[in-house]
C-alpha atoms as a printed R data frame, in Angstrom:
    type eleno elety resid chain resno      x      y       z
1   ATOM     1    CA   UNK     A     1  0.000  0.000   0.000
2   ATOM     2    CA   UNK     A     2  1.000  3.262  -0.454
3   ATOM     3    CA   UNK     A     3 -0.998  4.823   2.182
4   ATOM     4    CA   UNK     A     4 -0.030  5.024   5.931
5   ATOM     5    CA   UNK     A     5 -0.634  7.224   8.715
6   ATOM     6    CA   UNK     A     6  1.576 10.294   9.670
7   ATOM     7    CA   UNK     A     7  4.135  9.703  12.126
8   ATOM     8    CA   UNK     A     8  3.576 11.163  15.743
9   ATOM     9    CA   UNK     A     9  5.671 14.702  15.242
10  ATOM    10    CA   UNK     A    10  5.257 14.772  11.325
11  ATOM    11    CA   UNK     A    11  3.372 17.529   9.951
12  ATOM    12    CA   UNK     A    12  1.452 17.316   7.270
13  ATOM    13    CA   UNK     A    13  3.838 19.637   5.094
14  ATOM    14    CA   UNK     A    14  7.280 17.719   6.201
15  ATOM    15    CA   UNK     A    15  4.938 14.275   4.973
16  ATOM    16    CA   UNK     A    16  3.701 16.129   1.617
17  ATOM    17    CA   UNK     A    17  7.334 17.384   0.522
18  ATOM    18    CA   UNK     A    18  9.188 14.028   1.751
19  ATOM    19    CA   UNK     A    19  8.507 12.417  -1.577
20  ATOM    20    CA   UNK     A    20  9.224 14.936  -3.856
21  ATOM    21    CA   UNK     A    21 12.927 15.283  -2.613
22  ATOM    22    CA   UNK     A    22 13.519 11.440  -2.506
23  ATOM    23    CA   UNK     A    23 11.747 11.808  -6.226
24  ATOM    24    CA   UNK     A    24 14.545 14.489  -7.299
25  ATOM    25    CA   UNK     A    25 17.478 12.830  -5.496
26  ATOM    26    CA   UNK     A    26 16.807  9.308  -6.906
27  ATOM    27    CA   UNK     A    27 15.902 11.207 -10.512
28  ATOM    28    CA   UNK     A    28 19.416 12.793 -10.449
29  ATOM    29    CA   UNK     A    29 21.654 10.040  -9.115
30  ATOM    30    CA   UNK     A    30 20.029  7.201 -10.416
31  ATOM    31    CA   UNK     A    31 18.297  8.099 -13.994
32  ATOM    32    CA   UNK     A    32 20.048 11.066 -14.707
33  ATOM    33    CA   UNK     A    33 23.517  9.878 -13.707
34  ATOM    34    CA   UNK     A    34 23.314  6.070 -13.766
35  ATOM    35    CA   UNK     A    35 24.743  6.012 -10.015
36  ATOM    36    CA   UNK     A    36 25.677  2.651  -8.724
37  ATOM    37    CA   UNK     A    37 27.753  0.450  -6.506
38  ATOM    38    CA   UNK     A    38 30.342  1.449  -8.147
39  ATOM    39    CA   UNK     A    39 30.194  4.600  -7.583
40  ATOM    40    CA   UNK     A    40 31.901  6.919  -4.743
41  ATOM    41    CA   UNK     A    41 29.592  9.720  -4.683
42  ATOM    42    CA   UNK     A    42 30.133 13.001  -2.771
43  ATOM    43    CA   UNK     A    43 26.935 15.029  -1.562
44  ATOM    44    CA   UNK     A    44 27.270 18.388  -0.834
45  ATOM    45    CA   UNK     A    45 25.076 19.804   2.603
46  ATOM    46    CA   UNK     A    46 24.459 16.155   3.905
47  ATOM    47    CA   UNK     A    47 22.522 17.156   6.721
48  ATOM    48    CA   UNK     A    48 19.668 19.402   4.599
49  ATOM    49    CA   UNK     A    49 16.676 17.789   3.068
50  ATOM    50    CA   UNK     A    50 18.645 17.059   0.066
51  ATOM    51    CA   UNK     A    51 21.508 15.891   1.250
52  ATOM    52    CA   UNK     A    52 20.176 13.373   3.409
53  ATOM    53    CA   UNK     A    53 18.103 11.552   0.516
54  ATOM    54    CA   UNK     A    54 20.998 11.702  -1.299
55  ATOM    55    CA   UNK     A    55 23.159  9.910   1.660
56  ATOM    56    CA   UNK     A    56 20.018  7.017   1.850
57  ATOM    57    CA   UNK     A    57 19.632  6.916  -1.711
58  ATOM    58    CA   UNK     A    58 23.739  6.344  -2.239
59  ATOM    59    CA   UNK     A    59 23.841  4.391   0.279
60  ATOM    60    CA   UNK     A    60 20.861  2.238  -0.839
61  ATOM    61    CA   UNK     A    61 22.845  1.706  -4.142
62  ATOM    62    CA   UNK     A    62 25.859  0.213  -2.144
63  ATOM    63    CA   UNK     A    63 27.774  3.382  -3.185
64  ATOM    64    CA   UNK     A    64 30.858  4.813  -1.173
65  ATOM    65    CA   UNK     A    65 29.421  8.028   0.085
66  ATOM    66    CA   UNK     A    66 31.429 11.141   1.086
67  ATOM    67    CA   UNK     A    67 30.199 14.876   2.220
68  ATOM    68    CA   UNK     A    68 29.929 18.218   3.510
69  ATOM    69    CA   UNK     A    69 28.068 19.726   6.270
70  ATOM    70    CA   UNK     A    70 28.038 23.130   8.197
71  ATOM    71    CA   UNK     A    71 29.513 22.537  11.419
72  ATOM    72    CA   UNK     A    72 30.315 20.116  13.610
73  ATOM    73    CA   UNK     A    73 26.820 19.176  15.147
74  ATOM    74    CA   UNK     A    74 25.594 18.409  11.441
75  ATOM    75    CA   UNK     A    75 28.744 16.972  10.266
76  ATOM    76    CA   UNK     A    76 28.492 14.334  13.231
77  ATOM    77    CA   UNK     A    77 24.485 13.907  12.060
78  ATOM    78    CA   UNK     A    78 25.969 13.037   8.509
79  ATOM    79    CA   UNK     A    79 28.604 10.514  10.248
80  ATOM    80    CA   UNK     A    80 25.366  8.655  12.119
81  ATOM    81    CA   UNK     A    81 23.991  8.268   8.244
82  ATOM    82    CA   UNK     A    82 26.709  5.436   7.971
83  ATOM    83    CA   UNK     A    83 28.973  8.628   6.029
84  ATOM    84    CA   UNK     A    84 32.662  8.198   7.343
85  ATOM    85    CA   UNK     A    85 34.008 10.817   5.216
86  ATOM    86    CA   UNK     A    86 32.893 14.654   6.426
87  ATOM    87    CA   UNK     A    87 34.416 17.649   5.528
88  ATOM    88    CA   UNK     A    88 33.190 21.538   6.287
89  ATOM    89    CA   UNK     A    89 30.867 23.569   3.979
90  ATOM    90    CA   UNK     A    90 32.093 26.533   5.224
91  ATOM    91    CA   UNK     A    91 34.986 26.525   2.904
92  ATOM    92    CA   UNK     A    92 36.773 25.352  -0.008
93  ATOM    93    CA   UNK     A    93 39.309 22.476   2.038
94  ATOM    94    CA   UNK     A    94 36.964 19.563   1.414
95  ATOM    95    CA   UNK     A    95 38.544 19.714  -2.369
96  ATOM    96    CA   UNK     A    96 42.037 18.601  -0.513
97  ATOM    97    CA   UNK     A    97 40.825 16.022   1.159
98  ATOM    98    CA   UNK     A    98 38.497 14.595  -1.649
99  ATOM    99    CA   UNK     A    99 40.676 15.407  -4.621
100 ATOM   100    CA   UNK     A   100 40.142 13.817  -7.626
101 ATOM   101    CA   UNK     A   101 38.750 10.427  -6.268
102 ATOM   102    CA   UNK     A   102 35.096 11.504  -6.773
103 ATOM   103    CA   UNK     A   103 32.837  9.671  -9.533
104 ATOM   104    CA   UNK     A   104 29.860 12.038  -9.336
105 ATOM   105    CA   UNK     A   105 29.158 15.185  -7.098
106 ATOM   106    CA   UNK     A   106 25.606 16.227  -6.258
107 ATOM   107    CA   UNK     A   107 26.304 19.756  -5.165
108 ATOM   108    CA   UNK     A   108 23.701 23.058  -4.297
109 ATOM   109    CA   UNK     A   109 26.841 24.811  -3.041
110 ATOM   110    CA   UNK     A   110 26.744 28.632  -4.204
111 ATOM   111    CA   UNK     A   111 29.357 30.284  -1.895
112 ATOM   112    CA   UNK     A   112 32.217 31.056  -3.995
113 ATOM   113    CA   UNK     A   113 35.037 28.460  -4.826
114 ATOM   114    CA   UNK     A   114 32.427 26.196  -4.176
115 ATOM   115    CA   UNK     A   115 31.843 24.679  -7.973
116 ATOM   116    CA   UNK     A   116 35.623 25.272  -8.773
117 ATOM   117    CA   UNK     A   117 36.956 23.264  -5.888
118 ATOM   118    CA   UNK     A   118 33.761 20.171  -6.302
119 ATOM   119    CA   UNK     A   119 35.096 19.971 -10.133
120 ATOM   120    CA   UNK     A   120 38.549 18.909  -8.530
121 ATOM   121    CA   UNK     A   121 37.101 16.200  -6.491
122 ATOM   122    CA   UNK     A   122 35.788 14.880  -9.364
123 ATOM   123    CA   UNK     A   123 38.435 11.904 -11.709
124 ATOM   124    CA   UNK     A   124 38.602 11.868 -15.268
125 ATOM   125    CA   UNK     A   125 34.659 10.633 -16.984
126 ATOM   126    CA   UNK     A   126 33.268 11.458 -13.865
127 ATOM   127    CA   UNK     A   127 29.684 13.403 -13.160
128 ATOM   128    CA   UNK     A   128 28.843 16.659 -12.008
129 ATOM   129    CA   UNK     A   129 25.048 17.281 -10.565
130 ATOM   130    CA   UNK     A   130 23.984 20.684  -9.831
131 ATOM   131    CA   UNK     A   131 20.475 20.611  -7.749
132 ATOM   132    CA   UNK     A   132 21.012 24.986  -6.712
133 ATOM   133    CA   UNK     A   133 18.858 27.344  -8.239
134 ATOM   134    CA   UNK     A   134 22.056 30.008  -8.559
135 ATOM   135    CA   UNK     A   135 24.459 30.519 -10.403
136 ATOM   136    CA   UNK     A   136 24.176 27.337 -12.627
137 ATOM   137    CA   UNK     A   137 27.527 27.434 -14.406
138 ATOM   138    CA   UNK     A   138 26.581 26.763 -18.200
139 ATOM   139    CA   UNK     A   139 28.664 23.439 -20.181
140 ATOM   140    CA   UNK     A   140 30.926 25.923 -21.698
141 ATOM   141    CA   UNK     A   141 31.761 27.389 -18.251
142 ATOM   142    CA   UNK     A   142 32.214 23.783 -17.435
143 ATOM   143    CA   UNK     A   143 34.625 22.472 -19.839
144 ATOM   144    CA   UNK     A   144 36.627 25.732 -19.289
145 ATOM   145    CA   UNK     A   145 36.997 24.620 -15.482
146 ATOM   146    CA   UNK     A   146 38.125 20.850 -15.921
């Protein structure tokens, strides 16, 4: 069946809305990217709505899942989603410690440096998926980075 009753604590908006980002996430990793076990996948803002279907979603795939999150109370939230692999948001340094061993990145990063540094995580063939609604970076812009 695909009816049940809410949760105790779930509004009716978080239960409306829950589908539609597990619908996007699976859309972009799966369909859109052809994500699999294969894969190691780093997700950008693990902890948001987002990033956390992304993180289940990977992980349901059997994929090797790395991140980012804001600070250290949601990095350690990303860490209990079976994530060993957590760098900061809050700047560019996760592209050190990721560096070219990336097959796809799902990223809604905007700061600055942000697209730049997730291109470097990412090896030779691999996928870039941008979920933001700013500053999309066109395939020209793109192929000038890598």
């Amino acid at each position: 069946s695909v009816v049940s009753l809410l949760c105790e604590g779930v509004s009716f908006e978080l239960a409306a809305s829950t589908p539609s980002v597990y619908m996007t996430v699976w859309l972009a990793l799966e369909q859109a990217c052809g994500a699999s076990a294969h894969d190691t996948i780093l997700v950008h803002a693990g902890s948001g709505g987002i990033g956390t279907a992304a993180i289940n979603v990977s992980n349901s795939l059997g994929a090797k899942v790395w991140s980012t999150a804001g600070n250290t109370g949601k990095r350690g939230y990303v860490r209990s989603l079976g994530v060993e692999s957590v760098c900061s948001t809050r700047s560019t340094a996760f592209s050190a410690v990721f560096h070219s061993g990336v097959d796809l990145v799902l990223n809604s990063l905007t700061s600055a440096g942000m697209i730049s540094s997730s291109l470097s995580c990412i090896h030779t063939g691999g996928r870039f998926v941008e979920l933001g609604k700013r500053d999309i970076w066109s395939p020209n812009m793109m192929k000038m980075e890598r």
